[in-house]
N, C-alpha and C positions, 0 to 999 in steps of 0.2 A: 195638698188636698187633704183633707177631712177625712179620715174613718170612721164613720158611724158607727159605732158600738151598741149594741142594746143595753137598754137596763139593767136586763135579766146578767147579774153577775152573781160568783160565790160569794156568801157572807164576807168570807174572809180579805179577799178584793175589797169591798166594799171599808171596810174594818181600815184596812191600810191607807187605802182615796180617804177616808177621813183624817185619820194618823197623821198624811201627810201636809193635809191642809193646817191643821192646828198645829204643828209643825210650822211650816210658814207663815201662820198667822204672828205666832211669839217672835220670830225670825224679823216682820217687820216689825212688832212692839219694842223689839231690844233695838233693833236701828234706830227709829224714831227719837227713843229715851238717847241714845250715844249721840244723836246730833245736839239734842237741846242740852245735856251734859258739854259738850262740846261748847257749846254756845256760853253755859253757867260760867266756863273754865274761860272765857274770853274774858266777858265780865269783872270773873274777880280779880285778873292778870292786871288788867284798866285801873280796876280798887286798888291793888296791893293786898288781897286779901289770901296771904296764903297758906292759913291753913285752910280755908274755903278750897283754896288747888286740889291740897292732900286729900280732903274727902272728894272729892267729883272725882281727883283720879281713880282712886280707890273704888269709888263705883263703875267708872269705867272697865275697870281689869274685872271687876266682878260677870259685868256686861260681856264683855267679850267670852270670859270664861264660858258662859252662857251661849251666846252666840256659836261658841265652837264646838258644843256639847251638842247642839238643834242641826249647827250641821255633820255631825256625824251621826245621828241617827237620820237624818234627812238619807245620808246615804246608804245605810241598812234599808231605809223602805222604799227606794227608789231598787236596789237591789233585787229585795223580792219582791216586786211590782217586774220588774224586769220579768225575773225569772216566770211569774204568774200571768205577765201577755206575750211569753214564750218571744223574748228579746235577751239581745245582748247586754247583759247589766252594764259593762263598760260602756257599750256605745250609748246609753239611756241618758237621756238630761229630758230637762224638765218641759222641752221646746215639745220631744218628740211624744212625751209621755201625752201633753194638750193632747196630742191627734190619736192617742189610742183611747181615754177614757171618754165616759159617757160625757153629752154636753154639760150638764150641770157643774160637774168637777171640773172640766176643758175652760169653761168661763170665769169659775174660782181661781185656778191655776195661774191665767193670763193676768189677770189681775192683780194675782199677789208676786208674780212675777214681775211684773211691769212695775209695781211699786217699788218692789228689792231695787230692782236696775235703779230704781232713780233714788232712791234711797242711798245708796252705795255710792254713787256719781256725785254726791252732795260733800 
């Protein structure tokens, strides 16, 4: 069930619900780039083409680097997001966070959620 939140939050709440979306937005951008990368490295494998390998791998490692960078600040502002709707930072994922914040970020969230999962599943 749903928690209704009001609007009315602190700036700084507000600051972080954004953080975190752009956060996950790059989060799907780097997925998206690692499959079609993925996809180049099929490609050149089929050519023979390999130094074509060496660069896409090399951007892959770059990617992930990247990737692991978005989620560990993902988990600093899930943190103090925890801490600031007076929650267990350990118990907090991003399922339970939907039902604390305002609808607008709750429909963001799902979203970019739902992408990752299938994103990652690919």
């Amino acid at each position: 069930m749903k928690i209704q939140q009001p609007e009315i939050m602190p700036p700084r709440q507000h600051q972080m619900l954004n953080d975190l979306s752009r956060n996950l937005n790059c989060a799907v951008k780097a997925y998206r780039r690692l499959l079609k990368l993925a996809s180049e490295i099929q490609k050149a494998l089929l050519s023979d083409k390999i130094e074509q390998i060496f660069l896409v791998a090399s951007e892959q490692a770059k990617l992930a680097r990247k990737l692991q960078a978005h989620e560990e600040a993902r988990i600093v502002l899930i943190e103090k997001l925890a801490t600031s709707f007076a929650q267990p930072s350990e118990a907090l994922n991003l399922s339970q966070l939907i039902a604390l914040v305002p609808e607008r970020y709750a429909t963001n969230y799902a979203i970019l959620r739902n992408e990752l999962h299938s994103l990652i599943s690919k």
